[in-house]
C-alpha positions as CSV (number, residue, x, y, z in Angstrom):
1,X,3.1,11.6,-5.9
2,X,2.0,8.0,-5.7
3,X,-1.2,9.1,-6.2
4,X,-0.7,10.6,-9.2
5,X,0.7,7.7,-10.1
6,X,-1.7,4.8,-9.0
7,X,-4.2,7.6,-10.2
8,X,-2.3,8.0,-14.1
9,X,-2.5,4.0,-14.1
10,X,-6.0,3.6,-13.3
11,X,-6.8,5.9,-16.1
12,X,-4.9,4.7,-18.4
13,X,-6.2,1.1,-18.1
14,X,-10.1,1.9,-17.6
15,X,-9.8,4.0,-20.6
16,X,-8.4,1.4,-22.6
17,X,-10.7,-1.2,-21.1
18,X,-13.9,0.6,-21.4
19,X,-15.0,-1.2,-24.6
20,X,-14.8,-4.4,-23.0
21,X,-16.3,-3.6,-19.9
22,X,-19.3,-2.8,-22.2
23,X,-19.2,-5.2,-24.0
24,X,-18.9,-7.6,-20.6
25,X,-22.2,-5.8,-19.6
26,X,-24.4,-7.0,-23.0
27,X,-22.9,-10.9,-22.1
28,X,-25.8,-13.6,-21.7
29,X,-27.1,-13.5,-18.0
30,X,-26.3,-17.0,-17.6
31,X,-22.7,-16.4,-17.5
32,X,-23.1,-13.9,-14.5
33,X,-21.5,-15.3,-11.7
34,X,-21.1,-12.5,-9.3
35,X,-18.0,-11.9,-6.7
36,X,-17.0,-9.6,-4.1
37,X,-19.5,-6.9,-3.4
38,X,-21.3,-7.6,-6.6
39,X,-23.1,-10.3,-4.3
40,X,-25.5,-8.0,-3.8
41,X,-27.0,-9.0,-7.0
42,X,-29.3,-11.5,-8.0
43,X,-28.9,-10.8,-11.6
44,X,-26.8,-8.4,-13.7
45,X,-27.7,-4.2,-13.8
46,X,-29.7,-3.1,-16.7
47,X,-26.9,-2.2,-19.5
48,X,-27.5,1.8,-19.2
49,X,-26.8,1.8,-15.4
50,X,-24.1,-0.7,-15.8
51,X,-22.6,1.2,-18.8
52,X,-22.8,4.8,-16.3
53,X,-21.3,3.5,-13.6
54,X,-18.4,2.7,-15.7
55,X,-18.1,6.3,-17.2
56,X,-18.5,7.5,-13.5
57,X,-15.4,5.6,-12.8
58,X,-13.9,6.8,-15.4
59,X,-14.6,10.6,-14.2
60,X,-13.5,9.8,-11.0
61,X,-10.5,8.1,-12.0
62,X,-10.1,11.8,-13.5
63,X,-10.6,13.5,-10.6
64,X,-8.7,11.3,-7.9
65,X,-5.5,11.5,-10.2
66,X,-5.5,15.3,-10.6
67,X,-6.2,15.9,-7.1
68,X,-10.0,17.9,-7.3
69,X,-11.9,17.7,-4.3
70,X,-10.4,14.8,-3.1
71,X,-12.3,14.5,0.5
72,X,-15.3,13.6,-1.3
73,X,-13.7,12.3,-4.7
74,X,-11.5,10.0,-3.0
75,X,-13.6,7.6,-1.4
76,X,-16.0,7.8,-4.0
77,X,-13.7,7.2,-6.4
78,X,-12.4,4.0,-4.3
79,X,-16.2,2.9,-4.2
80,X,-16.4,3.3,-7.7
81,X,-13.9,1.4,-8.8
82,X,-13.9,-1.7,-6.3
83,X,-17.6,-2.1,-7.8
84,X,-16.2,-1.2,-11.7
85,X,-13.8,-4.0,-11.1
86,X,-15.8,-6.7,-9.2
87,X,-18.6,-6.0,-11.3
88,X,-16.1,-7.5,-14.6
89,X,-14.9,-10.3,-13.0
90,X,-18.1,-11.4,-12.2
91,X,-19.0,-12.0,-15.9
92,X,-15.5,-13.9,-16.6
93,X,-12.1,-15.2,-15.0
94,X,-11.5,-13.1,-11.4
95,X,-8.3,-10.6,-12.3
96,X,-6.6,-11.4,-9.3
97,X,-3.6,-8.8,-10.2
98,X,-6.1,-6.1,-10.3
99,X,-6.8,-7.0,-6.0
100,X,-3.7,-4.8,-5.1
101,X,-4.8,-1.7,-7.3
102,X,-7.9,-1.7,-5.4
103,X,-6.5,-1.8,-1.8
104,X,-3.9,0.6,-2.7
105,X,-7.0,3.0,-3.9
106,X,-8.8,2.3,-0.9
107,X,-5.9,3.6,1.4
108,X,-5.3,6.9,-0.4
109,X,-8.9,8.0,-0.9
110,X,-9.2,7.3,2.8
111,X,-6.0,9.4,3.5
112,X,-4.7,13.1,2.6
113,X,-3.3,12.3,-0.7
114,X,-3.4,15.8,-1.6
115,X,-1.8,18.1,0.4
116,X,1.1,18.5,-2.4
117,X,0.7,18.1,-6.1
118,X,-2.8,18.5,-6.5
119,X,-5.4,21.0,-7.8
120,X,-6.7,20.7,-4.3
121,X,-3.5,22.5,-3.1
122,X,-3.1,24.7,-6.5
123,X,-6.8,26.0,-5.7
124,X,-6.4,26.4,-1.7
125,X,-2.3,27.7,-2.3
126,X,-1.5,25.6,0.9
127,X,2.3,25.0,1.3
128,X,2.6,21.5,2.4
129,X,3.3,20.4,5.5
130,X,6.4,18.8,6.7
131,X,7.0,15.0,7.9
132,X,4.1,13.6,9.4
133,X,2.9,10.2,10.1
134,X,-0.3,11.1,8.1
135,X,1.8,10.5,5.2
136,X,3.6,8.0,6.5
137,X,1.0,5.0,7.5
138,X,-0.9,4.9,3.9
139,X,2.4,4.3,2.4
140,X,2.8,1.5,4.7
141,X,-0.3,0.3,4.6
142,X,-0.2,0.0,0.8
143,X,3.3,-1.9,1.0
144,X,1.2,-4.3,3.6
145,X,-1.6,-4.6,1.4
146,X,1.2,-6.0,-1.3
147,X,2.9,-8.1,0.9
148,X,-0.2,-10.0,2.3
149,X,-1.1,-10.6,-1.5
150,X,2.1,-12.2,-2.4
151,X,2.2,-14.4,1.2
152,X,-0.8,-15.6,0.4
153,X,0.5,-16.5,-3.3
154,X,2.5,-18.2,-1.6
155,X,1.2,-20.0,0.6
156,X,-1.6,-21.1,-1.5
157,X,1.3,-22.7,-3.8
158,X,2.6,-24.9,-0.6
159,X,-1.2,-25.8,-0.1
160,X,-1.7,-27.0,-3.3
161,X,-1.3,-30.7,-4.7
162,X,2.0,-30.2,-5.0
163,X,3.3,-29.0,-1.7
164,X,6.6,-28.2,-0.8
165,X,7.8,-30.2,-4.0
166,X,6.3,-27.2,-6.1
167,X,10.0,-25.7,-5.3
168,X,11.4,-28.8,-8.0
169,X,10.0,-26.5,-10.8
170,X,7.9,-29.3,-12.1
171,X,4.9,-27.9,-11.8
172,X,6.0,-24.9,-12.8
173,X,7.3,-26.0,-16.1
174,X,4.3,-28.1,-16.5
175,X,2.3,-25.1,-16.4
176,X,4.2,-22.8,-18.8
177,X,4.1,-25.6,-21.4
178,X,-0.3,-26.0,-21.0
179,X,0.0,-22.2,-21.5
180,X,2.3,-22.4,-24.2
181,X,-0.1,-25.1,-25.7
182,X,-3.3,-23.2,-25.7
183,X,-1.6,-20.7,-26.8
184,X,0.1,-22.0,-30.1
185,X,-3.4,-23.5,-30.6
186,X,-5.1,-20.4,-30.5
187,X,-2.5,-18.6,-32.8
188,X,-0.7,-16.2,-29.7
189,X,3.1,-15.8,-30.1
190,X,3.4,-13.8,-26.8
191,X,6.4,-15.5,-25.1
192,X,6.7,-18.4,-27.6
193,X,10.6,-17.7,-28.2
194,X,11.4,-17.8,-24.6
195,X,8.6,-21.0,-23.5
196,X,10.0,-23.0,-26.2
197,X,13.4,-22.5,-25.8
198,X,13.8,-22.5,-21.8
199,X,11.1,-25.9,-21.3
200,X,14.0,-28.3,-21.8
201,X,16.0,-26.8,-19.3
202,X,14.8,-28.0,-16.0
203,X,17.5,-26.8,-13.8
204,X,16.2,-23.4,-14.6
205,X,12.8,-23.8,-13.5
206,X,13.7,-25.2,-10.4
207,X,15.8,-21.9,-10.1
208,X,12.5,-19.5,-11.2
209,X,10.2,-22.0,-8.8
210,X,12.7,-21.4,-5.5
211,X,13.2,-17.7,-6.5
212,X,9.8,-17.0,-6.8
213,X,8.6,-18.8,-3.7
214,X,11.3,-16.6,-1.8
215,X,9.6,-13.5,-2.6
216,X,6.1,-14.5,-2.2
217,X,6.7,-15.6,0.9
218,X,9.5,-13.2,1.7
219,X,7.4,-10.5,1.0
220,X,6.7,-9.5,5.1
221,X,10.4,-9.2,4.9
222,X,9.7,-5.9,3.0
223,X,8.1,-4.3,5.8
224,X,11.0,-4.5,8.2
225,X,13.0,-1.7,6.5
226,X,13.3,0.6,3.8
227,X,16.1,-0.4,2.3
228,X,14.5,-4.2,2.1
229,X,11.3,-2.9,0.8
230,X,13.3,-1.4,-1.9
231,X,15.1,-4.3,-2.8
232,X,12.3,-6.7,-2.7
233,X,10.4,-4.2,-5.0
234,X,13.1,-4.7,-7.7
235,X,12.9,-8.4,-7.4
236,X,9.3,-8.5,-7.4
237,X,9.3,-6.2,-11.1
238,X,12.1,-8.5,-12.4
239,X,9.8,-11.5,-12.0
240,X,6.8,-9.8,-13.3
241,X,8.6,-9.5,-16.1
242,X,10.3,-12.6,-16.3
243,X,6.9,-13.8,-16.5
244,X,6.0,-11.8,-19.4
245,X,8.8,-12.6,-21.7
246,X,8.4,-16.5,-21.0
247,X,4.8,-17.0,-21.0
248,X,3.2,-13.8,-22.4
249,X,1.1,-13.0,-19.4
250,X,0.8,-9.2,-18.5
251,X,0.4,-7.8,-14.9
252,X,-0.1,-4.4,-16.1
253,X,0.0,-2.6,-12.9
254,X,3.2,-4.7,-11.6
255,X,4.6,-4.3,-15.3
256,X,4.5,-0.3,-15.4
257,X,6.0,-0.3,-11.6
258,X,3.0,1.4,-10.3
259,X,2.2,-0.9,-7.7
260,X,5.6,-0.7,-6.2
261,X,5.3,3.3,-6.4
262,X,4.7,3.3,-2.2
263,X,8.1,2.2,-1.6
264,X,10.3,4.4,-3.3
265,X,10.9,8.5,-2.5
266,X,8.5,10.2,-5.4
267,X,8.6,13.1,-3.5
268,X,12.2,13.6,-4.6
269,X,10.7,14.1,-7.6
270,X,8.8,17.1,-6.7
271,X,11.4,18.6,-4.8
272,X,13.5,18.5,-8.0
273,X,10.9,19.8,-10.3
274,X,10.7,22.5,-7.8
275,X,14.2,23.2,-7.4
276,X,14.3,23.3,-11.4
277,X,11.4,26.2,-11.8
């Protein structure tokens, strides 16, 4: 089930993103500053292998959602798209909110994702097994995977200029007003009632700064239990979309709840829909 879900996601956003991925592809070679395994590269790929590899993605994205042949398709389909992704933010800013969708691909194409719903288990008209740690650990290592990104979000904030002091708010507010700025400048109203109308109030972005540093670096806390995991997973959507409604900016893949998928039961959801045919 959290397949199908990370899976749905992924297709959803590639297909919407597909024309700018191209369009990424035909940029100026200067602008090509390569990251993660794009490295390899000296200079960009020729547009018609860049602009297939994106379609491959896209096919695999297919594939690994539905559940086809998912040995293979699984960690080809995590190769795929760690290269699709690296490969754009190597011609602009580097997506850090699209790291987690990546390591949370990684795990279930290395894992057996698709002993239950899947076409894999439609075609081979395997009953699924019963509770094994095999589906146990990739759930766990996803919720990990999570966690270390937010501890490191973190921690990177304490590192920073401003330290521990970043818990006043100061900077925080400081920051929503240079994006609310650039943003009037540009002619964006995404979040302009809410920047405009909270920035006087400091109090409350001392509040947002100590609530947010809590669950960055709270976020090991998550692993401890499942009841934890579950609540730290609500508080972690809330802020994500606290952060859209005041400055505009959307995590898609926190936004949706897909990337907090591992830590809830789905699989109640397929025992209902079973119980109901």
């Amino acid at each position: 089930m959290v397949r199908l879900v990370v899976g749905g996601y992924t297709l959803w956003y590639l297909s919407r993103q597909r024309g700018k991925f191209r369009k990424l592809a035909r940029t100026d070679a200067s602008q090509f500053e390569p990251v993660g395994p794009v490295r390899v590269l000296e200079k960009p790929l020729p547009v018609p292998v860049a602009d297939a590899l994106i379609d491959a993605t896209l096919a695999s994205t297919a594939l690994f959602a539905l559940g086809a042949g998912h040995r293979v398709v699984g960690p080809v389909h995590s190769a795929l798209l760690t290269w699709t992704l690296s490969y754009r933010n190597s011609w602009s800013m580097v997506f850090h909110s699209e790291n987690t969708l990546v390591w949370h691909t990684l795990v279930l194409g290395a894992c057996r994702a698709t002993d239950a719903a899947s076409l894999d288990a439609l075609v081979s008209r395997r009953a699924p097994g019963g509770p094994h740690p095999r589906y146990g650990w990739p759930l766990q290592a996803m919720q990990a995977a999570s966690a270390a990104t937010y501890l490191l979000s973190g921690v990177a904030k304490l590192g920073g200029t401003s330290g521990l002091s970043w818990t006043s708010g100061g900077a925080m507010r400081r920051q929503v007003a240079i994006d609310r700025v650039r943003k009037d400048v540009f002619g964006s109203d995404r979040g302009a009632t809410a920047a405009h109308a909270l920035y006087p109030h400091r109090s409350l972005f001392t509040g947002f700064a100590v609530a947010s540093l809590a669950l960055e670096l709270g976020a090991p806390l998550s692993l401890l239990h499942p009841k934890a995991g579950r609540l730290w997973a609500l508080a972690t959507f809330g802020m994500h979309w606290g952060i859209r409604v005041i400055m505009g900016i959307r995590f898609r893949y926190q936004l949706c709840g897909a990337s907090f998928a591992s830590w809830f039961s789905l699989d109640r959801l397929l025992t209902l829909l079973r119980g109901v045919r």
